[in-house]
C-alpha positions as CSV (number, residue, x, y, z in Angstrom):
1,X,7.9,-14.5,0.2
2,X,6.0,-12.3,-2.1
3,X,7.9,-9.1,-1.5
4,X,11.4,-11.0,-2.6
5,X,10.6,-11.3,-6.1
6,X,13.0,-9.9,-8.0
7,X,11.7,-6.9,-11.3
8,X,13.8,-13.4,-13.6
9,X,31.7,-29.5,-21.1
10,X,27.8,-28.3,-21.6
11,X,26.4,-28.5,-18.3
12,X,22.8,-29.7,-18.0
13,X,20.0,-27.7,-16.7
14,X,17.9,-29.3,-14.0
15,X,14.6,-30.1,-15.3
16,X,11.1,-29.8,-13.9
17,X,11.0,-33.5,-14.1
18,X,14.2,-33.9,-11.9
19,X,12.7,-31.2,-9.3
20,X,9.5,-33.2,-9.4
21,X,11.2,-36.2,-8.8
22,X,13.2,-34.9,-5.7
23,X,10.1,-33.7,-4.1
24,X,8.7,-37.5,-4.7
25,X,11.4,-38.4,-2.8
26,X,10.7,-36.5,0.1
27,X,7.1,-37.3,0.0
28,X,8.1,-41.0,0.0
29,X,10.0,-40.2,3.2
30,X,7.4,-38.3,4.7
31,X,5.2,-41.1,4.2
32,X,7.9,-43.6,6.1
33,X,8.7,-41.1,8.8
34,X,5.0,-41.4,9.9
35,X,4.7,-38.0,11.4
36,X,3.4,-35.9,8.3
37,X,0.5,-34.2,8.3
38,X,-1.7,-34.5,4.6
39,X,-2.8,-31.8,2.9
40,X,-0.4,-28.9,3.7
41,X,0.7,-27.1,0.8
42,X,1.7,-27.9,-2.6
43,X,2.8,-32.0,-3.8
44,X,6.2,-31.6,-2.5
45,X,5.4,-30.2,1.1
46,X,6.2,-31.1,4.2
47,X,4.8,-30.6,8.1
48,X,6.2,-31.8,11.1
49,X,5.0,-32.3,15.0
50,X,8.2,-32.7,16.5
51,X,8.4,-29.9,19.4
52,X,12.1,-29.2,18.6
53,X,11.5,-28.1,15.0
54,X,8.5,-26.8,15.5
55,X,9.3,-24.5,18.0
56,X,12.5,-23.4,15.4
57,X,10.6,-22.7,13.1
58,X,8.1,-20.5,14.9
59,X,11.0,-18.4,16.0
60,X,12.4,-18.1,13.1
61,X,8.8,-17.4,11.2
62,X,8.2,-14.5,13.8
63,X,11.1,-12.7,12.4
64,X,10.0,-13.4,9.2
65,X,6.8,-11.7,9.7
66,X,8.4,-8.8,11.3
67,X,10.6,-7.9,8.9
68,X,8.3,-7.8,6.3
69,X,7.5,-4.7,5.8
70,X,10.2,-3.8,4.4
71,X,13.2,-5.7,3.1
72,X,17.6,-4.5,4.0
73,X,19.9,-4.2,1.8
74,X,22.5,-5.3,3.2
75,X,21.8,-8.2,5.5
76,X,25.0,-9.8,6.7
77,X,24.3,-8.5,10.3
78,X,22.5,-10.7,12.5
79,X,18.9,-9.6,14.3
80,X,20.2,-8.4,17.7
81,X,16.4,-10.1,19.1
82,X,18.0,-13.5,18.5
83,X,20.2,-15.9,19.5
84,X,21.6,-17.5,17.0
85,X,23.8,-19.9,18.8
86,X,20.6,-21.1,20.9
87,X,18.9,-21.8,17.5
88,X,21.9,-23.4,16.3
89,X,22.2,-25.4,19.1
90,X,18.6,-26.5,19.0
91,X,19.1,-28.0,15.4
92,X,22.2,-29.9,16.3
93,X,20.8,-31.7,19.2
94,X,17.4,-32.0,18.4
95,X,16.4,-36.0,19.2
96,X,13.6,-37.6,17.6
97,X,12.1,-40.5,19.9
98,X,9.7,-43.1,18.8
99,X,7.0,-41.0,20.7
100,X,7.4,-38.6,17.5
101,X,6.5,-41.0,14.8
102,X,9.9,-42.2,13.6
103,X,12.0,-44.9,13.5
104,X,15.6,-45.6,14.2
105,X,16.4,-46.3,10.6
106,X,16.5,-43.7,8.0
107,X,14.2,-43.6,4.9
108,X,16.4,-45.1,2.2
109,X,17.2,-43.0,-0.4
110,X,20.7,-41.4,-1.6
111,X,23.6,-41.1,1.5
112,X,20.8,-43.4,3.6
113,X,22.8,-42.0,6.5
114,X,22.2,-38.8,6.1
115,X,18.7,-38.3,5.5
116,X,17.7,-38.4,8.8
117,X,14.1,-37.2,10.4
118,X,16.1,-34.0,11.6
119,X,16.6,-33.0,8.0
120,X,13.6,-34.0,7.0
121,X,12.1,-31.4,9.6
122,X,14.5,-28.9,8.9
123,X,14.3,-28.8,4.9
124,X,10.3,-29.2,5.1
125,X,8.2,-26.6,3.2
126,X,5.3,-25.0,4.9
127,X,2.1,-24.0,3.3
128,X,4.2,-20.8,1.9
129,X,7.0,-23.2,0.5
130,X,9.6,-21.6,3.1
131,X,11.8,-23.7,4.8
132,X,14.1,-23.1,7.7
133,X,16.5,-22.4,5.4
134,X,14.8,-20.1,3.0
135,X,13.3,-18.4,6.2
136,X,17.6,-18.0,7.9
137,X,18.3,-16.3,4.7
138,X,15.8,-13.8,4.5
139,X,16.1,-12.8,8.2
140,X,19.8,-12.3,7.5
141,X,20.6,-15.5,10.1
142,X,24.0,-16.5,8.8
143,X,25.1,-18.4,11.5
144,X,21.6,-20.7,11.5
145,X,21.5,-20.5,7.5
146,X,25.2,-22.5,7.8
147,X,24.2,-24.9,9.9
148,X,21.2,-25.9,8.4
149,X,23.1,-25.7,5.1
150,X,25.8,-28.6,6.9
151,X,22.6,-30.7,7.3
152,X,21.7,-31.1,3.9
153,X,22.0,-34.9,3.3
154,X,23.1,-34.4,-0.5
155,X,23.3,-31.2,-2.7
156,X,20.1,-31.8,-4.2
157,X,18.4,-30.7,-1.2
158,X,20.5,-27.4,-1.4
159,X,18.3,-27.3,-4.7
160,X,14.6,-26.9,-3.4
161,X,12.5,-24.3,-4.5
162,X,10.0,-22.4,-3.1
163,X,6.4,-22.6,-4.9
164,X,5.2,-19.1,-6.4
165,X,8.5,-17.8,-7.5
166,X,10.7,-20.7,-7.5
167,X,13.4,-19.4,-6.2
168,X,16.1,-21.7,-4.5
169,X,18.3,-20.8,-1.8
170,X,20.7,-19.5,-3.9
171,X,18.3,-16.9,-5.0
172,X,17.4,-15.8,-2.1
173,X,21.4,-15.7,-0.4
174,X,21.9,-13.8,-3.4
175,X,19.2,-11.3,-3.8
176,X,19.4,-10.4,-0.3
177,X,23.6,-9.8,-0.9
178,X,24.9,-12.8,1.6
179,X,27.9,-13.3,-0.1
180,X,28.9,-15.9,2.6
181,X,25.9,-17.9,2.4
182,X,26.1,-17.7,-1.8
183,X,29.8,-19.2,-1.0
184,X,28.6,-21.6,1.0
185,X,26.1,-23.0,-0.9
186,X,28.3,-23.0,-4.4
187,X,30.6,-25.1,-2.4
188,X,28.0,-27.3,-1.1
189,X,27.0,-28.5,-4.9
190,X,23.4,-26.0,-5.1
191,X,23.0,-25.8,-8.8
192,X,24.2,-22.4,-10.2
193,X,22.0,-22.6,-13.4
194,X,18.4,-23.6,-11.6
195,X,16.1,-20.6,-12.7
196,X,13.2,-18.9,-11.0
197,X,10.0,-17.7,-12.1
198,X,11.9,-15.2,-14.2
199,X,13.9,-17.3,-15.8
200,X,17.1,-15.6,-13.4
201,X,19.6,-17.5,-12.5
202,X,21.2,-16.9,-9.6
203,X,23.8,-14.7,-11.4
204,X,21.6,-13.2,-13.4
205,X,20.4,-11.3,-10.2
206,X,23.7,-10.4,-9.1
207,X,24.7,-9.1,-12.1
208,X,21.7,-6.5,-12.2
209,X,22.1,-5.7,-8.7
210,X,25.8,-4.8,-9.6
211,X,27.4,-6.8,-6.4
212,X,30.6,-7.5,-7.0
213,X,31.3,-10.1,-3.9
214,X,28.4,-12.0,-4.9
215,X,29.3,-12.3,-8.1
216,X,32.6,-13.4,-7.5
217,X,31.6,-15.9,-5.5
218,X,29.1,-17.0,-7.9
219,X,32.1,-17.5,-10.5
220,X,35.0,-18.6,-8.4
221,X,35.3,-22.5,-8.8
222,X,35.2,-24.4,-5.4
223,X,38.3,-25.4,-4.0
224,X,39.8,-28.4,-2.8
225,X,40.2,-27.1,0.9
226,X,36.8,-25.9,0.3
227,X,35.2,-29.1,-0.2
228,X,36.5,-30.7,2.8
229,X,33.5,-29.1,4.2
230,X,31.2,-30.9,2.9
231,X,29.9,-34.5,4.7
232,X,28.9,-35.4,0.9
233,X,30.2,-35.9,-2.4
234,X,28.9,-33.2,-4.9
235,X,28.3,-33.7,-8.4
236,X,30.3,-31.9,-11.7
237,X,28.7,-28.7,-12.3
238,X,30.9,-25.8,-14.6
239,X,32.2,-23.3,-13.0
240,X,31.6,-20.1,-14.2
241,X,28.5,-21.7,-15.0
242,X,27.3,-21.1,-18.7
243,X,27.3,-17.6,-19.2
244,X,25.2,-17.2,-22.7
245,X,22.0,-18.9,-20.5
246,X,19.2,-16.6,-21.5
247,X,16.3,-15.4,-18.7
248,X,12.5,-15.3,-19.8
249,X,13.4,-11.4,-20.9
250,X,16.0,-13.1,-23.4
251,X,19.0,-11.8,-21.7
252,X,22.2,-13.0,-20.7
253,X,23.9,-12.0,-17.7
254,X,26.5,-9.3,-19.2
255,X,23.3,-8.1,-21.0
256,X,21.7,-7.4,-17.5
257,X,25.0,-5.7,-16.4
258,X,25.4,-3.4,-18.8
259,X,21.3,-2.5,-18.8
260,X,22.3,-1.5,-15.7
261,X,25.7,0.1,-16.2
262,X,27.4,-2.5,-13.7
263,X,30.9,-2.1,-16.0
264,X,32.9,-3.5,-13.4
265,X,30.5,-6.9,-12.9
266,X,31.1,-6.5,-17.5
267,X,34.2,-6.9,-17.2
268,X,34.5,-9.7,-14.5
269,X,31.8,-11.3,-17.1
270,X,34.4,-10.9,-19.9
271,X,36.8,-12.1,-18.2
272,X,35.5,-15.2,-17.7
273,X,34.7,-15.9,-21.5
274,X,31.1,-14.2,-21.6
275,X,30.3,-13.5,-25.0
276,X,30.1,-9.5,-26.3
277,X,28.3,-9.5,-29.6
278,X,25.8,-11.9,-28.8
279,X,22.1,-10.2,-28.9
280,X,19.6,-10.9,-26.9
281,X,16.9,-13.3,-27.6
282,X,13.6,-10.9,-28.5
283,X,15.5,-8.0,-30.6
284,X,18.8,-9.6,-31.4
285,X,20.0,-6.1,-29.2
286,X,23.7,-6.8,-28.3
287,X,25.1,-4.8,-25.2
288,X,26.3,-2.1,-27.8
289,X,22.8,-1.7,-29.1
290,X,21.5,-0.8,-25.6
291,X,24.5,1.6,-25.2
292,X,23.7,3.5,-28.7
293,X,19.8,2.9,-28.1
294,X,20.2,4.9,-24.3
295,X,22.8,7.4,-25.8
296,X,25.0,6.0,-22.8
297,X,28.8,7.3,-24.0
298,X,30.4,5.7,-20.8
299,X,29.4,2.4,-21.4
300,X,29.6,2.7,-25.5
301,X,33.0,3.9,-25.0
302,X,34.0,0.7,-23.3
303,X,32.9,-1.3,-25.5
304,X,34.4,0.1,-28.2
305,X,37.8,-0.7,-26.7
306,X,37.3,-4.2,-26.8
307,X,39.5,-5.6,-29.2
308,X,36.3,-8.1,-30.3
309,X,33.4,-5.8,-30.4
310,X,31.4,-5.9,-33.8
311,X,30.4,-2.4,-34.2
312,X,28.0,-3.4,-37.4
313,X,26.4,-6.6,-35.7
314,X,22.9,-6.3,-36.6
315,X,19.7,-6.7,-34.6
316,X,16.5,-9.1,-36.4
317,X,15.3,-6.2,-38.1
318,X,18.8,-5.7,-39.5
319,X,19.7,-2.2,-37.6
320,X,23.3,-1.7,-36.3
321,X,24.2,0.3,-33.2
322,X,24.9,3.3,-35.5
323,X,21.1,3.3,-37.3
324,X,19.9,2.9,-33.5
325,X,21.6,5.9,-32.3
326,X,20.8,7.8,-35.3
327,X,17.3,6.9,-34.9
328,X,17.4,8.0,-31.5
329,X,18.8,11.4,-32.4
330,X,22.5,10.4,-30.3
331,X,24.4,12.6,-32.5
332,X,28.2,11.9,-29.9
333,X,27.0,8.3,-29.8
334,X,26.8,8.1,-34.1
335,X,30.4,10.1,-34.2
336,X,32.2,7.5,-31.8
337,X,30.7,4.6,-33.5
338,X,32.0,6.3,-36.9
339,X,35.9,6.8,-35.2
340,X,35.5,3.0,-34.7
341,X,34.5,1.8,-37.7
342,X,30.7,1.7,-38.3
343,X,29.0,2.3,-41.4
344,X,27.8,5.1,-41.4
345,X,26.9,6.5,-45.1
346,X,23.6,5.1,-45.5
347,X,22.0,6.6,-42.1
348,X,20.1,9.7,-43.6
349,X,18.9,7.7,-46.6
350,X,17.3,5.2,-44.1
351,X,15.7,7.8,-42.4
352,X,14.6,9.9,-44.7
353,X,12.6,7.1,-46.7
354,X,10.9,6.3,-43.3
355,X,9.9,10.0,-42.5
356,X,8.4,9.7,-46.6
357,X,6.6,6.9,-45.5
358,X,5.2,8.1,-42.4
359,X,4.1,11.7,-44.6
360,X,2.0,9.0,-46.7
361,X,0.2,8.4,-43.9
């Protein structure tokens, strides 16, 4: 899972404590279901015997491994060297007898009747952290990702994280552009604002890849006929999430967008109430900053046409877009800001007492 990493009302963030507690909870059920093995992988992992499951996740696991050397872009296609419906139909009549370990009743936790041993099997983590679902998105198995998605016995479970990078499902569905499965999983209750090793939400990632159709579907907020879908009730979660949520690079996700000239994922980002003039959390840089700062006239020009831009806001060390540019030597980008605005009379003064300074030395 290495090679996925990626360069990262008030709605609460799930905690570590909450994500510590969940995987309690399926080590409590392991520990009922009576067919776990001990000591594979991290606290919150799981391994199974049943043949079923373990013969799924083999198959699956073999295209993982072959398509590792190198990652698609685009992987809404399904691998021609599998049958999806077979696998499908494997996970929706797999049986577990009393032969396998486990009981007729279900461990009791939340929906009782859902956690079965099946999902239990199905959302176990291997050594790796990858689960069957983890392991259907990254092999671009849409079909199988869906129906392992159906299985989840509450969205919670659509919230499990994998153990180096932390990334959910939703990462992955959306790093590897399955708009579909990103749908999918926003409607099943997965937590938009869960964040990886990075500090990335999901959206964060879309947003720098620049794709539009995850991104949307990231932001659109579920619909009624769109629940019906789901065998459980999901929690209140905002949607568009909160959109000023900073990564561990202390940037929002219009701030990621614009560093990497996505204007048309800026202005989807606008219009959903993300905020313009709000710098970033190392330099105080607002998106105008990194236009002036890259001498990027395209992107300073739009900004400038927003009715709400601050063309003086100041970074921590007090500079405006204008002293950037200047600094910077962005003569078109200084001009613009000037047309617009900006203060402007002071830039050579500024300067010139630095070059004195550095003449000292």
């Amino acid at each position: 899972m290495n090679d996925l990493e990626t360069d990262g009302e008030r709605v609460v963030r799930p905690s570590l404590k909450r994500m510590d507690h969940l995987n309690k909870l399926h080590e409590k059920d392991m520990e009922n279901s009576g067919s776990l093995e001990s000591g594979y992988g991290s606290a919150g992992s799981m391994s199974f015997t049943s043949g079923d499951v373990k013969s799924l996740r083999e198959e699956v696991s073999r295209l993982h491994s072959n398509s590792m050397g190198g990652l698609p872009e685009q992987c809404e296609s399904i691998t021609d060297n599998t049958d999806v419906g077979c696998l499908s139909d494997k996970i929706n009549a797999m049986t577990v007898t009393d032969d396998e370990g486990f009981t007729d009743e279900s461990p009791a936790v939340e929906c009782e009747d859902r956690v079965t041993p099946e999902a239990l099997m199905v959302y176990g983590t291997d050594s790796e952290g990858d689960n069957l679902l983890f392991l259907a998105i990254i092999n671009g198995q849409i079909s199988l990702a869906n129906v392992i998605i159906q299985m989840a016995p509450a969205a919670v479970w659509l919230d499990i994280y994998n153990d180096k990078l932390r990334q959910t499902a939703l990462h992955l569905a959306v790093l590897m552009k399955q708009a579909s499965v990103v749908r999918r999983l926003v409607v099943g209750g997965a937590c938009l604002e869960m964040c990886d090793r990075n500090g990335d939400t999901p959206l964060h990632i879309a947003c720098r890849q620049g794709d539009m159709e995850t991104v949307n579907a990231l932001l659109e907020p579920v619909r009624y006929e769109e629940i019906q879908m789901n065998e459980y009730s999901i929690r209140y979660q905002r949607i568009p999430q909160n959109l000023e949520v900073r990564n561990s690079a202390g940037c929002t996700c219009i701030h990621d967008a614009a560093e990497n000239g996505h204007m048309n994922i800026m202005k989807m980002l606008l219009s959903k109430g993300a905020q313009i003039n709000n710098g970033d959390a190392k330099r105080g840089a607002t998106v105008l900053h990194r236009a002036a700062e890259r001498g990027d006239l395209s992107l300073t020009a739009f900004l400038l046409g927003l009715t709400d831009i601050n063309v003086d806001s100041k970074m921590y060390d007090g500079a405006t877009p204008a002293v950037i540019a200047y600094g910077r030597r962005h003569g078109q980008i200084v001009d613009i800001l000037k047309r617009f605005g900006a203060k402007t009379d002071n830039l050579s003064d500024r300067f010139e007492i630095d070059d004195d300074s550095d003449s000292d030395v």
